[in-house]
N, CA, C and O of each residue as an XYZ file, in Angstrom:
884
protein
N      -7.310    -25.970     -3.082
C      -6.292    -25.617     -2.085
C      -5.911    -24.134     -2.166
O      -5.765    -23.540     -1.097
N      -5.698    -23.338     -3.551
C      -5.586    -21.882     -3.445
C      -6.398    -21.129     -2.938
O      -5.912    -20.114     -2.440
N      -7.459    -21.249     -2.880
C      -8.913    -21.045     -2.766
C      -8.458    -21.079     -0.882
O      -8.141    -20.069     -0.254
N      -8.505    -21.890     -0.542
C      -8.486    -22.097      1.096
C      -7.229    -21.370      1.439
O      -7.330    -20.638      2.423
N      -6.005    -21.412      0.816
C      -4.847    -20.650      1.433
C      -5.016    -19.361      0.950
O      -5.134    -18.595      1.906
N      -5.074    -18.838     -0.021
C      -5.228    -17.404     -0.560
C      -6.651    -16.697      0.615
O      -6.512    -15.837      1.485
N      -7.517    -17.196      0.344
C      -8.649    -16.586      0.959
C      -8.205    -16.517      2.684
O      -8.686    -15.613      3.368
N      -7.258    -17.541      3.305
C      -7.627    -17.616      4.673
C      -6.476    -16.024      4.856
O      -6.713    -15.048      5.568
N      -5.000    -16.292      3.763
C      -4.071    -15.242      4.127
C      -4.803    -13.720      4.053
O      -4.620    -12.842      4.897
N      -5.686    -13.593      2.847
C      -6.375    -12.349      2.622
C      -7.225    -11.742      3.873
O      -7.177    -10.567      4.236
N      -8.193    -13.012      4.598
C      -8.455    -12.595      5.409
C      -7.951    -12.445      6.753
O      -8.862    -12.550      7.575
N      -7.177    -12.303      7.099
C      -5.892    -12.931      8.027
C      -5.623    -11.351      7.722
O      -6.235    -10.531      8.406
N      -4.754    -10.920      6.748
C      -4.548     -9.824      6.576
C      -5.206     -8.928      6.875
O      -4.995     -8.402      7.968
N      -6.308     -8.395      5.964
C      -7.471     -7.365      5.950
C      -7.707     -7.279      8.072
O      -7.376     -6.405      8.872
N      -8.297     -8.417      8.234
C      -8.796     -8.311      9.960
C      -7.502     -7.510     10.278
O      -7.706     -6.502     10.954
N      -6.535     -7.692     10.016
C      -5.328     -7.588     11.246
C      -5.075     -5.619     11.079
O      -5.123     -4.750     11.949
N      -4.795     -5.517      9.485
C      -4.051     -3.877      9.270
C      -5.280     -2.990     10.065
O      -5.180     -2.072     10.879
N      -6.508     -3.674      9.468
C      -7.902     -2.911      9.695
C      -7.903     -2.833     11.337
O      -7.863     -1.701     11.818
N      -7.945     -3.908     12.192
C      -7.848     -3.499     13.599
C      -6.845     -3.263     14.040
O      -6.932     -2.876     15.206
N      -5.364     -3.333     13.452
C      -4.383     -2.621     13.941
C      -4.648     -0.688     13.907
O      -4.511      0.081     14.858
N      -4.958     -0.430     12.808
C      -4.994      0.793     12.158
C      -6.105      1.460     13.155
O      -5.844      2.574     13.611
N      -7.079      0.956     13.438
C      -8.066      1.011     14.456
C      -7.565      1.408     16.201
O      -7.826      2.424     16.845
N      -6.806      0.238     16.596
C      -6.012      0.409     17.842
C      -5.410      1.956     18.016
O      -5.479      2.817     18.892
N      -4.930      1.866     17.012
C      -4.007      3.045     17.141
C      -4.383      4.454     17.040
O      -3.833      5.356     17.672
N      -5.416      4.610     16.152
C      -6.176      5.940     16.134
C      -7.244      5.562     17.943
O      -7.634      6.645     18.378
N      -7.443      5.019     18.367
C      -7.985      4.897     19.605
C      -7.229      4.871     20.993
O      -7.655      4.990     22.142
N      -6.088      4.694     20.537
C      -4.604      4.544     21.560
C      -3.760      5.699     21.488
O      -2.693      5.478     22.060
N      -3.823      6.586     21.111
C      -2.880      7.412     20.252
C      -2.668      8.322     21.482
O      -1.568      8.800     21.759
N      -3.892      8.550     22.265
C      -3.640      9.793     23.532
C      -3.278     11.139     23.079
O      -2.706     11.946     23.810
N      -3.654     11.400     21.726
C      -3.500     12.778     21.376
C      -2.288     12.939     20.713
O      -1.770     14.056     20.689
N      -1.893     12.225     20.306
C      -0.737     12.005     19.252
C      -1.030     11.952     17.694
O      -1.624     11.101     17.032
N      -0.509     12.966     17.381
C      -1.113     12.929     15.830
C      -0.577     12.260     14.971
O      -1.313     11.787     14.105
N       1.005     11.965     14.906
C       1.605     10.789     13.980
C       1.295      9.670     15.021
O       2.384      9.111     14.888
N       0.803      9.083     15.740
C      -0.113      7.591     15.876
C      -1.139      7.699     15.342
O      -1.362      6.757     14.581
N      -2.160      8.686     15.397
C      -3.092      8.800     14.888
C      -3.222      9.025     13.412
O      -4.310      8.622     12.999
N      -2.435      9.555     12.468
C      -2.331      9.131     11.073
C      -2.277      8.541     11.119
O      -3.268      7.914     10.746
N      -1.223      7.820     11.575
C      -0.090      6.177     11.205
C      -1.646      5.050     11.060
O      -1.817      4.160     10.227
N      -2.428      5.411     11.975
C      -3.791      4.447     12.623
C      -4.778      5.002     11.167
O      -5.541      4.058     10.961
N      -5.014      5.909     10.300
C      -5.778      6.251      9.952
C      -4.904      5.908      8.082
O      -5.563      5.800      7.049
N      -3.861      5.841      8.137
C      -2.930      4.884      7.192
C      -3.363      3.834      6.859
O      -3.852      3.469      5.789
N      -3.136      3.172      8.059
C      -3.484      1.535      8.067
C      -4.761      0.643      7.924
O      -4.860     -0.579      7.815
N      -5.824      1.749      7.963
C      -7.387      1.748      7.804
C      -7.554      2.279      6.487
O      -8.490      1.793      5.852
N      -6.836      3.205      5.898
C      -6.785      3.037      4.308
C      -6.431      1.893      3.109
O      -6.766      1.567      1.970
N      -5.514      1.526      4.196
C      -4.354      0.224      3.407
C      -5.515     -1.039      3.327
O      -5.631     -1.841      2.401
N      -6.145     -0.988      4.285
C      -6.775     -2.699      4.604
C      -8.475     -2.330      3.835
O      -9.006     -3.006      2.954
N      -8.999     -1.181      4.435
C      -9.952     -0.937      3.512
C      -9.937     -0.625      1.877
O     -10.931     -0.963      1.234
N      -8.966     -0.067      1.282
C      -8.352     -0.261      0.615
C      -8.190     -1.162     -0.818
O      -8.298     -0.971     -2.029
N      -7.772     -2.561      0.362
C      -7.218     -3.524     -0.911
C      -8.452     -4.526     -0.605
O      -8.598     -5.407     -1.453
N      -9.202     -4.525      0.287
C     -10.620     -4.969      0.534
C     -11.501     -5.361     -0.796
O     -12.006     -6.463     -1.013
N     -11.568     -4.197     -1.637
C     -12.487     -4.084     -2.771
C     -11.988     -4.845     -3.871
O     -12.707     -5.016     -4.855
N     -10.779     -5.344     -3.811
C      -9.554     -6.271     -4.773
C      -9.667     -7.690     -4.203
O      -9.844     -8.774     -4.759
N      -9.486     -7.293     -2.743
C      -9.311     -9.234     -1.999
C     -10.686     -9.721     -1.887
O     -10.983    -10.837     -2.314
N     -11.686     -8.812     -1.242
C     -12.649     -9.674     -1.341
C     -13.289    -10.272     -2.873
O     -13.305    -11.440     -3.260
N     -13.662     -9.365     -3.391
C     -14.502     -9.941     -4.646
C     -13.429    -11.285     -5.491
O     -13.855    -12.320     -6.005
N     -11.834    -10.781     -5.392
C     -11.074    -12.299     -5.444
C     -11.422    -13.951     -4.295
O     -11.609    -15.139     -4.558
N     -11.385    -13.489     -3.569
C     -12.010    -14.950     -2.549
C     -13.113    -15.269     -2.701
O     -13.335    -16.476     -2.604
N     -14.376    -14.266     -3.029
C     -15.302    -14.911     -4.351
C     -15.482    -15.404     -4.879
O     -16.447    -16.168     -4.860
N     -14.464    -15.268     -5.911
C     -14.168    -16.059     -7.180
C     -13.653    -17.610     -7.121
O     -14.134    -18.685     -7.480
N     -12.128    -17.094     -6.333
C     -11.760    -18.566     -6.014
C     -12.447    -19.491     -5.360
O     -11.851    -20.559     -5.217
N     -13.713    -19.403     -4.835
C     -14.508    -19.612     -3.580
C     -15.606    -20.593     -4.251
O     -16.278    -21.544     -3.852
N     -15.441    -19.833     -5.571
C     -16.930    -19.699     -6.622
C     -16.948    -20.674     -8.231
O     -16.971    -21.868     -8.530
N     -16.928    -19.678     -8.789
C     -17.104    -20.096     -9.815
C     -15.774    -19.544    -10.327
O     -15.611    -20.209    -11.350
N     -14.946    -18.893    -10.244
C     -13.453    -18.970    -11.114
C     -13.388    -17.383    -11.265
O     -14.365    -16.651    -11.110
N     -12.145    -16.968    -11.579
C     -11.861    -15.721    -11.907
C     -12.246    -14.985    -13.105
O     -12.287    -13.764    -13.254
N     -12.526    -15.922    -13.949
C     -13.169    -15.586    -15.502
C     -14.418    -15.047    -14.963
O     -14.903    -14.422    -15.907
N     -14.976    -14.979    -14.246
C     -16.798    -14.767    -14.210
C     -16.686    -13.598    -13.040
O     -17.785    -13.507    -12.493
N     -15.695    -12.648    -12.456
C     -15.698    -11.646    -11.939
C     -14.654    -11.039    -12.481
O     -13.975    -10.551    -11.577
N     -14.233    -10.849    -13.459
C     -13.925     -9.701    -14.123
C     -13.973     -8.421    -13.925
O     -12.950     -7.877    -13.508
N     -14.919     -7.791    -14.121
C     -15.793     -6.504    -13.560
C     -15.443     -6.227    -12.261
O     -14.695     -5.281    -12.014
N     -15.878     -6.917    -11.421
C     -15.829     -6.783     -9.677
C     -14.092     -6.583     -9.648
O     -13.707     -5.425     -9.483
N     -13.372     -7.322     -9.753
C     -11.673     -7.665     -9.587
C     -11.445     -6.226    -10.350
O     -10.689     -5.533     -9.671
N     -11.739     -5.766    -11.189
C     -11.009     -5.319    -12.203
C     -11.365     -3.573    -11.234
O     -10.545     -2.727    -10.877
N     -12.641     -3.586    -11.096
C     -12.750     -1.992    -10.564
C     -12.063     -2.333     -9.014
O     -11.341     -1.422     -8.608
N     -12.194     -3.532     -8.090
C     -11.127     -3.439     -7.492
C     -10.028     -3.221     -7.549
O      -9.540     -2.396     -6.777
N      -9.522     -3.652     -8.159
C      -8.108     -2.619     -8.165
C      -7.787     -1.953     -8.510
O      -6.589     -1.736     -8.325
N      -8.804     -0.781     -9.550
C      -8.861      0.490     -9.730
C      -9.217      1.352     -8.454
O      -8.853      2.525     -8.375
N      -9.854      0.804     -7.580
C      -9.900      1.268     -6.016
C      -8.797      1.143     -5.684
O      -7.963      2.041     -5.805
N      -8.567      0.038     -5.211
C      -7.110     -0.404     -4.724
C      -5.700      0.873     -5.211
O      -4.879      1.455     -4.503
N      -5.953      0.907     -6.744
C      -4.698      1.881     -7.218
C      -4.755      2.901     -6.683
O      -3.667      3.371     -6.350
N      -6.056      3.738     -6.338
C      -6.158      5.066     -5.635
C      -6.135      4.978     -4.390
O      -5.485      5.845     -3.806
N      -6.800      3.956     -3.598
C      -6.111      4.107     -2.175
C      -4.480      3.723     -1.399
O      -4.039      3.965     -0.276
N      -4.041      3.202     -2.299
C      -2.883      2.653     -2.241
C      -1.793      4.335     -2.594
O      -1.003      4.724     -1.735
N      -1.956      5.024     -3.802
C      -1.347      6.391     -3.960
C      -1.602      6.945     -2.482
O      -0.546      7.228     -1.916
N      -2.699      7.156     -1.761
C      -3.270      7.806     -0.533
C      -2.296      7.353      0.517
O      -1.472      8.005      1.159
N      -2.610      6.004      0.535
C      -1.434      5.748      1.874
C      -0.637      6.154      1.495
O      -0.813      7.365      1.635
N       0.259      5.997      1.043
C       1.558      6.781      0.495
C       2.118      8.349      0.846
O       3.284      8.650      1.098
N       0.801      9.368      0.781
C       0.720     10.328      0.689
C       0.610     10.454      2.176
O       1.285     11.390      2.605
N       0.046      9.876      2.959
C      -0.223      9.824      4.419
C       0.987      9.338      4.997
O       1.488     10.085      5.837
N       1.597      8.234      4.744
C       3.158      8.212      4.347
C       3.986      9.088      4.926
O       4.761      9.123      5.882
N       3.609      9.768      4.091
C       4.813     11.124      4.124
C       4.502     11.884      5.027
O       5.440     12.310      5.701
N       3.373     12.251      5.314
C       2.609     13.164      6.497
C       3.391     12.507      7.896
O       3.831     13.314      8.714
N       3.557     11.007      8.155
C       4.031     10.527      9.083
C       5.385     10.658      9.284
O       5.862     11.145     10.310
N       5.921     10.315      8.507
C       7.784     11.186      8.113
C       7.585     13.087      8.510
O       8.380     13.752      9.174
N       6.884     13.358      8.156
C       6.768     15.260      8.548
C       6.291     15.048      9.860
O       7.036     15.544     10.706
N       5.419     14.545     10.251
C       5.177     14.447     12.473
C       6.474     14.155     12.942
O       7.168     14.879     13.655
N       6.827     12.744     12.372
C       7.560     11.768     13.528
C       8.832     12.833     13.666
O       9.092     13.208     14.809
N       9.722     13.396     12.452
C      10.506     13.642     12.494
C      10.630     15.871     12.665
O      11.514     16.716     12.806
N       9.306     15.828     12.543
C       8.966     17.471     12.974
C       9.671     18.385     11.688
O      10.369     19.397     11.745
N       9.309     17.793     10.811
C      10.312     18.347      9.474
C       9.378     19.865      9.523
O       8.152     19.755      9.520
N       9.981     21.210      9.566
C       9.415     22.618      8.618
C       9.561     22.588      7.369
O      10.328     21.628      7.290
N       9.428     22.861      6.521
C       9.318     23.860      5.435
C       9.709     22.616      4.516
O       9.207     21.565      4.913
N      10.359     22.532      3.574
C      11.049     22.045      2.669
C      10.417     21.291      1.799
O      10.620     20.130      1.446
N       9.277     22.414      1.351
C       8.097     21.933      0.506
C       8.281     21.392     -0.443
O       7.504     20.662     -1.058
N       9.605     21.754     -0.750
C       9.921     20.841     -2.806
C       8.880     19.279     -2.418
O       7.954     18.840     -3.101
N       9.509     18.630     -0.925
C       8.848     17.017     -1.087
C       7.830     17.263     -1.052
O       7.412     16.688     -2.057
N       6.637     17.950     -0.407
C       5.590     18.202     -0.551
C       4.914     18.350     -1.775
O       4.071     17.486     -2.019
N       5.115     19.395     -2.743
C       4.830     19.448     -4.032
C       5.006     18.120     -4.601
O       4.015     17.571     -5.081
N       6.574     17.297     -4.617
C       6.652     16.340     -5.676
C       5.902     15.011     -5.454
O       5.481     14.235     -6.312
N       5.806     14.896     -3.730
C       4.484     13.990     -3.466
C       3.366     14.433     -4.096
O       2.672     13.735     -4.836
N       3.151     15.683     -3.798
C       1.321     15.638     -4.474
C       1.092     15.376     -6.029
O       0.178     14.838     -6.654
N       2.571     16.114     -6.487
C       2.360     15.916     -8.126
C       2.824     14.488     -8.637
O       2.298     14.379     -9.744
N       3.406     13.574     -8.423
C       3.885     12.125     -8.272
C       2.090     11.670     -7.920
O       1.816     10.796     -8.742
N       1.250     11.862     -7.314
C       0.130     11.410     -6.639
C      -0.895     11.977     -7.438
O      -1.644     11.060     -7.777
N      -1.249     12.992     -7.866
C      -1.741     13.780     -8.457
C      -1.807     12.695    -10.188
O      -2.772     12.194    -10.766
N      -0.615     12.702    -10.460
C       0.004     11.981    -11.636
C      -0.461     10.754    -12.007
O      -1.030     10.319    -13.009
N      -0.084     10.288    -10.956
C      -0.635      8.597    -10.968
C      -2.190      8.336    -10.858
O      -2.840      7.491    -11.474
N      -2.785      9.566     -9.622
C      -4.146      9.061     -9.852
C      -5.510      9.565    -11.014
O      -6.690      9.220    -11.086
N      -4.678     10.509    -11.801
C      -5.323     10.830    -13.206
C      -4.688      9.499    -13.837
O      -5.530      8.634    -14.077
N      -3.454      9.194    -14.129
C      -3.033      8.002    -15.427
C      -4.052      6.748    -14.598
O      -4.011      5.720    -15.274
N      -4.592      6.642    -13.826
C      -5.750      5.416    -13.091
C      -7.114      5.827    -13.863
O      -7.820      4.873    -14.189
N      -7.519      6.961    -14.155
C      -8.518      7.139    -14.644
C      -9.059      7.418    -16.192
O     -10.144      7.776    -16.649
N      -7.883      7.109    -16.725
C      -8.011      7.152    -18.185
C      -8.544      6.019    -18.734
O      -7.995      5.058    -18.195
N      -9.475      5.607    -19.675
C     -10.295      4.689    -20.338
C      -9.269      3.572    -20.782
O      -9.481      2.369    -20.936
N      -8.293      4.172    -20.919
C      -7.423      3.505    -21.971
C      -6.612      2.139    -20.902
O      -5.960      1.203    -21.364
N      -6.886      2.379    -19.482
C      -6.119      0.873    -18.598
C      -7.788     -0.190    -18.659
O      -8.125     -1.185    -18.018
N      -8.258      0.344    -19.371
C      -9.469     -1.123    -19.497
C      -9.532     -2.141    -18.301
O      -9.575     -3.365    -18.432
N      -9.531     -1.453    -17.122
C      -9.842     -2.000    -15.480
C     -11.042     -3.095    -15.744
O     -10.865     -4.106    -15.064
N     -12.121     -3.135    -16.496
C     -12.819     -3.826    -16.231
C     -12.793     -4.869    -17.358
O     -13.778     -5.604    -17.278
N     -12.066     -5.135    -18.272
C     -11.605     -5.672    -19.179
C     -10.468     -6.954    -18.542
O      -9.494     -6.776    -17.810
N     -11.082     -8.468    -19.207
C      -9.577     -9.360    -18.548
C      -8.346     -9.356    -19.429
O      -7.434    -10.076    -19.024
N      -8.190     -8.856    -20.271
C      -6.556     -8.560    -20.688
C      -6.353     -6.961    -21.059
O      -6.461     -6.433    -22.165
N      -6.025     -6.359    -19.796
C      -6.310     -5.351    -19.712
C      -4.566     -4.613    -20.069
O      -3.803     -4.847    -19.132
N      -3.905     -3.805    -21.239
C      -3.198     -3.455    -21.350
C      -1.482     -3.274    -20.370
O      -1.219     -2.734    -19.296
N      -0.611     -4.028    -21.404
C       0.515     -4.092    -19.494
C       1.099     -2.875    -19.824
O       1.839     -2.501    -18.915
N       1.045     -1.860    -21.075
C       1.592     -0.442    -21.085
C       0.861      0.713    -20.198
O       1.200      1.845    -19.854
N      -0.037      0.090    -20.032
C      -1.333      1.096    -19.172
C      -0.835      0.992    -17.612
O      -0.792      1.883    -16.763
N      -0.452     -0.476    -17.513
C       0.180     -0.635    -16.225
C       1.573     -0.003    -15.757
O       1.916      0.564    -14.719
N       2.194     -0.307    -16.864
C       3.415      0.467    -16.713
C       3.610      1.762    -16.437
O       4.342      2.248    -15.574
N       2.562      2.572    -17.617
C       2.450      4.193    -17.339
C       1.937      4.624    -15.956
O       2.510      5.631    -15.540
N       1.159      4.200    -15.279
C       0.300      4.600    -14.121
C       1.314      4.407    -12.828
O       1.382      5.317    -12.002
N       2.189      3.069    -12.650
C       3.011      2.630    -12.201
C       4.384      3.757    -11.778
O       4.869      3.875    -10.653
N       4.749      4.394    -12.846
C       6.116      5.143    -12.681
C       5.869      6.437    -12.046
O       6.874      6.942    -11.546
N       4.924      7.011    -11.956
C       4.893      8.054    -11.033
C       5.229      7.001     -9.281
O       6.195      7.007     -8.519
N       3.926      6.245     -9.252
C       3.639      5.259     -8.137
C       5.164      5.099     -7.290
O       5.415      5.536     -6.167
N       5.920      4.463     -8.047
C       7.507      4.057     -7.968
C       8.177      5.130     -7.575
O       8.708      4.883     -6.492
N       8.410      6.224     -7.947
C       8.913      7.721     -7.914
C       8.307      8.278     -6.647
O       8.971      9.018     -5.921
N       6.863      7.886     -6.318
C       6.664      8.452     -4.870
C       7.346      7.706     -4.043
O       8.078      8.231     -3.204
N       7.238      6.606     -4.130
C       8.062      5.204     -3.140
C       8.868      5.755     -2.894
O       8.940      6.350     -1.819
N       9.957      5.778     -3.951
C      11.194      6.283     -3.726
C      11.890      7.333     -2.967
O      12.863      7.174     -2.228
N      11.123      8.687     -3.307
C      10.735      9.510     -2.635
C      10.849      9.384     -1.095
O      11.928      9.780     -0.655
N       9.868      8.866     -0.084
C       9.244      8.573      0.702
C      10.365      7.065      1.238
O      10.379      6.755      2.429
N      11.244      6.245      0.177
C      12.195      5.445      1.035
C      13.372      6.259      1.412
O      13.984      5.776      2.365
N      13.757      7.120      1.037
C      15.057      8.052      0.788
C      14.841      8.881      2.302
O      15.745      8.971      3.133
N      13.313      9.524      2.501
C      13.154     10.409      3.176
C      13.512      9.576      5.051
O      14.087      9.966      6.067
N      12.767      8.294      4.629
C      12.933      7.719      5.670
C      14.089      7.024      6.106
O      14.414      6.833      7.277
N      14.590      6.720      5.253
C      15.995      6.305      5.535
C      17.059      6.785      6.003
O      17.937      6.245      6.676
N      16.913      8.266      5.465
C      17.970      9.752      6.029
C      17.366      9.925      7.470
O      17.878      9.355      8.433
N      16.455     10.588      7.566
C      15.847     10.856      8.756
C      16.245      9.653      9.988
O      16.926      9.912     10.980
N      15.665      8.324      9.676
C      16.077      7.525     10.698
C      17.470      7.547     11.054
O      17.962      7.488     12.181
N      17.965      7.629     10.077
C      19.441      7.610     10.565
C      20.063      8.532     11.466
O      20.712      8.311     12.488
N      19.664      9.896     10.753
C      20.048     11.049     11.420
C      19.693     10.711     12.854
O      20.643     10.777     13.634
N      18.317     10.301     13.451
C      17.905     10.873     14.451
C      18.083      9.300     15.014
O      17.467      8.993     16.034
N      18.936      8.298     14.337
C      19.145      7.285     15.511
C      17.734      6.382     15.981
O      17.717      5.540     16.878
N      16.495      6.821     15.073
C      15.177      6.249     15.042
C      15.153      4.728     15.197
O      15.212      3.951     14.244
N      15.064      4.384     16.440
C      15.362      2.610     16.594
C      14.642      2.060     16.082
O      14.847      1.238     15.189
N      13.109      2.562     16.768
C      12.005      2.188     16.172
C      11.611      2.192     14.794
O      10.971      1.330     14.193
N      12.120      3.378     14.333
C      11.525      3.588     12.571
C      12.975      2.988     11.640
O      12.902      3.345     10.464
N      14.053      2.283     11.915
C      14.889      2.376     11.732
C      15.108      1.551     10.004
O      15.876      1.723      9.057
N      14.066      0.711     10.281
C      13.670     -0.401      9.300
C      12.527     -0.209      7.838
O      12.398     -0.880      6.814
N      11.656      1.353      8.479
C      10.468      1.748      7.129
C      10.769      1.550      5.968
O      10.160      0.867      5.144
N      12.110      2.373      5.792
C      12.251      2.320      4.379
C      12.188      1.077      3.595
O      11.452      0.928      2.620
N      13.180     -0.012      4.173
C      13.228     -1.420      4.036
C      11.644     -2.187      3.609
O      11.473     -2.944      2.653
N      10.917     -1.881      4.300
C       9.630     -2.328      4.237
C       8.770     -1.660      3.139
O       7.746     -2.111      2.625
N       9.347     -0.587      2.908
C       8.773     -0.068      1.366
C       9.246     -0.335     -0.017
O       8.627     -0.409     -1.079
N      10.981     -0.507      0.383
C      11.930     -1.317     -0.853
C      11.196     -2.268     -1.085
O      10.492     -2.285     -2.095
N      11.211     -3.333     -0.127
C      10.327     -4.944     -0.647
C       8.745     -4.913     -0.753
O       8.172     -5.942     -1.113
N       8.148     -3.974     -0.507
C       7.242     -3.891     -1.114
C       6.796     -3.642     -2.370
O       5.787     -4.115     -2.891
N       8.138     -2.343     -3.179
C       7.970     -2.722     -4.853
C       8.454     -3.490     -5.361
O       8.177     -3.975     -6.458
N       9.563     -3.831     -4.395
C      10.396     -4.902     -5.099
C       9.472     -6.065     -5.495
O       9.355     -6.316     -6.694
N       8.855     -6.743     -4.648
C       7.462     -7.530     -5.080
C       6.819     -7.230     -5.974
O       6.464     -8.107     -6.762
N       6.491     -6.058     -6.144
C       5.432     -5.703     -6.561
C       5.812     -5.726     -8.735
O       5.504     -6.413     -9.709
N       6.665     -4.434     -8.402
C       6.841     -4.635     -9.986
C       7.460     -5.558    -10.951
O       7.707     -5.264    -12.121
N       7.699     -6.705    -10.383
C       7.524     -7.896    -11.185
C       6.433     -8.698    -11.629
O       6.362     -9.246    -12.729
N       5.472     -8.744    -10.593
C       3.993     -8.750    -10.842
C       3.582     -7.507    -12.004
O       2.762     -7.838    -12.859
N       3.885     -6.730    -12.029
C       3.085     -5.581    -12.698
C       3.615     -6.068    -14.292
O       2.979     -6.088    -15.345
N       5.030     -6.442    -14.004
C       5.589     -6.422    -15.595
C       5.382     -7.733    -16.062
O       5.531     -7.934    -17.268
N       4.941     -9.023    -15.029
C       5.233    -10.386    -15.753
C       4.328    -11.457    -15.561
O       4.278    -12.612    -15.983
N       3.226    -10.373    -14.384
C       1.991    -11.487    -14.037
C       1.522    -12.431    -15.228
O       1.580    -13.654    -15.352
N       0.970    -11.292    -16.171
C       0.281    -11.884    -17.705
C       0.641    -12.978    -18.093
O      -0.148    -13.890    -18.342
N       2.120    -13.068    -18.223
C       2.575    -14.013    -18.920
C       2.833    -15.120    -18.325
O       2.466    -16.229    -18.715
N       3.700    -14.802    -17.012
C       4.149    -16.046    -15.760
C       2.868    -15.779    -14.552
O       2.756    -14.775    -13.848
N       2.241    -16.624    -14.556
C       0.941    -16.392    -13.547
C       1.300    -16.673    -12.060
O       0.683    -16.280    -11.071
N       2.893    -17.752    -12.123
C       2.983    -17.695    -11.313
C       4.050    -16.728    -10.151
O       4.459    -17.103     -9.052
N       4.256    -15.624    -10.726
C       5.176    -14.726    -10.352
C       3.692    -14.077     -9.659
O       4.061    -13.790     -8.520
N       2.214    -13.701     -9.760
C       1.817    -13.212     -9.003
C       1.500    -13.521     -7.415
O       0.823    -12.928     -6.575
N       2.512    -15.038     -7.383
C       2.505    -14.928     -5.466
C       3.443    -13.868     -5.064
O       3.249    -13.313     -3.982
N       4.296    -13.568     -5.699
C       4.772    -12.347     -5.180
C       4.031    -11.467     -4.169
O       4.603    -10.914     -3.230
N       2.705    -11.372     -4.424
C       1.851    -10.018     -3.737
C       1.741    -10.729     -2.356
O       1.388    -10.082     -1.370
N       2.041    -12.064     -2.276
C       1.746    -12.580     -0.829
C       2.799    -12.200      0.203
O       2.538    -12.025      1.393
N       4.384    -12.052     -0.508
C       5.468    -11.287      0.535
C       5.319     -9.738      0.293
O       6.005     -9.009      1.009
N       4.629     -9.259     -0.488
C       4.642     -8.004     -1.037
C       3.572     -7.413      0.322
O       3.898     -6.539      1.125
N       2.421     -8.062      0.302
C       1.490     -7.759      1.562
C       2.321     -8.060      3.175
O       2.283     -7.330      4.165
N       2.874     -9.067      3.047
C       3.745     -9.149      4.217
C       4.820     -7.763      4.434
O       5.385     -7.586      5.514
N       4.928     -7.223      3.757
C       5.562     -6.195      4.102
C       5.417     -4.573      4.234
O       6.163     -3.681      4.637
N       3.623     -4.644      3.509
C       2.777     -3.606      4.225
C       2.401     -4.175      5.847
O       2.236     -3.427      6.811
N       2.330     -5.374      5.870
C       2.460     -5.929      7.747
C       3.000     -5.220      8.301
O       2.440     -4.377      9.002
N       4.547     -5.343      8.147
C       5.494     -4.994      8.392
C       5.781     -3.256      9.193
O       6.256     -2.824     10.243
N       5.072     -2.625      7.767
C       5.210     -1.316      7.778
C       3.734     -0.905      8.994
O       3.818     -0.027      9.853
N       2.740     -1.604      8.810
C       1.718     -1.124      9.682
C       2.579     -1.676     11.347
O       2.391     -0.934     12.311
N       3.382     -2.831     11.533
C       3.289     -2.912     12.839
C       4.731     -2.217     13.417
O       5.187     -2.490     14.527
N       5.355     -1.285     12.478
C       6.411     -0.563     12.620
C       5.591      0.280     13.448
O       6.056      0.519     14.562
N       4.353      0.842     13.124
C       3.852      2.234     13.759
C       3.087      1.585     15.025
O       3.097      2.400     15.948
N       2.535      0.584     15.316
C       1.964     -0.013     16.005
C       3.121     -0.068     17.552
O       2.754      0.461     18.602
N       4.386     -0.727     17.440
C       5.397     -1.085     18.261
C       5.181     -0.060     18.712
O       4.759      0.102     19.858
N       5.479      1.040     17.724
C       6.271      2.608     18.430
C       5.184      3.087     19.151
O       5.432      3.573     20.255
N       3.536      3.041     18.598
C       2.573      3.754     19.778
C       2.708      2.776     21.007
O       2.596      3.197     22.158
N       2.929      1.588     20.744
C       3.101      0.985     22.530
C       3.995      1.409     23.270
O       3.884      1.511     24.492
N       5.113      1.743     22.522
C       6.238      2.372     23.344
C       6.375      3.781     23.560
O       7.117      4.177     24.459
N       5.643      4.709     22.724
C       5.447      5.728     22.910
C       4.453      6.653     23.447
O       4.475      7.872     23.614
N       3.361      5.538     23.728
C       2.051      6.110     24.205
C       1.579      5.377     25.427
O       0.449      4.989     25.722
N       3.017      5.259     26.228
C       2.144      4.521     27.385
C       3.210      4.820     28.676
O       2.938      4.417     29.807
């Protein structure tokens, strides 16, 4: 039964961000924050691809013990494209809202990003290993969190300021996305079943992809 519900939501997902993200870089009419926002969302779904599929594999298959390897460099993909959206993120907060100058966020995104995706490449998170260190997770993680944060703050001010109907909700959709998330990071190991978490946790990268989606229908037509 996990096997049939996990695999149908994964793919359910992946189709949807991937041709949403698609629509929109093709809909955009020369709009460059639709056209990130679209080129975001084709990161996000391609992305976590290299994590979900080789998992529906498994469950599909012969069990999670016997893809190790595959799962494990998935989501060493996954960790670096996931920093990326993020970073694209912010690029969409600097269009939507026409921000100049005020490079400090600029710098502390890249170095927050910068940060996290060297602590991904150190030997020492044993990605392809099945009990793979939860301090390794933790370290790589707190930059990760610090960009979030970053990037919920930015959006949250901004919408407000500018009365953003449409964007009014981003930040929200990025809160519950760690909020999901780093309980999984800190307690999967032990409570296996705290990792459905990632199933509202993905519901709310939904969320965030069809935030940009609404606004190109309403803004590009």
């Amino acid at each position: 039964m996990q096997a049939i519900v996990e695999t149908t939501f994964d793919a359910v997902y992946l189709v949807s961000v991937i041709t949403i993200g698609i629509l929109m870089i093709r809909g955009c009419k020369g709009n460059p924050q639709i056209k990130l926002f679209g080129w975001m969302a084709v990161v996000l779904g391609v992305g976590d691809s290299f994590h979900l599929i080789p998992r529906a594999l498994a469950l599909c298959t012969t069990g999670l013990e016997h893809f190790t390897v595959p799962l494990g460099l998935g989501k060493w993909i996954t960790s670096v494209t996931m920093t990326v959206f993020y970073v694209l993120l912010y690029y969409v907060w600097r269009q939507r809202y026409q921000i100049k100058g005020q490079h400090i966020y600029t710098a502390s995104v890249y170095a927050l990003a910068a940060i996290r995706i060297a602590l991904c490449m150190f030997p020492q998170n044993q990605w392809l290993q099945a009990d793979a260190p939860l301090a390794w997770g933790i370290y790589r993680n707190i930059p990760f969190a610090l960009m979030g944060l970053v990037i919920i703050l930015l959006f949250y001010r901004s919408a407000k300021e500018k009365d953003d109907h449409a964007f009014r909700w981003m930040w929200l959709t990025i809160v519950l996305s760690f909020g999901f998330y780093i309980p999984v990071v800190l307690l999967a190991d032990k409570i296996p079943l705290i990792g459905m978490l990632m199933i509202p946790k993905t519901c709310a990268y939904v969320w965030t992809v069809l935030i940009g989606y609404f606004a190109m229908k309403k803004e590009c037509t």
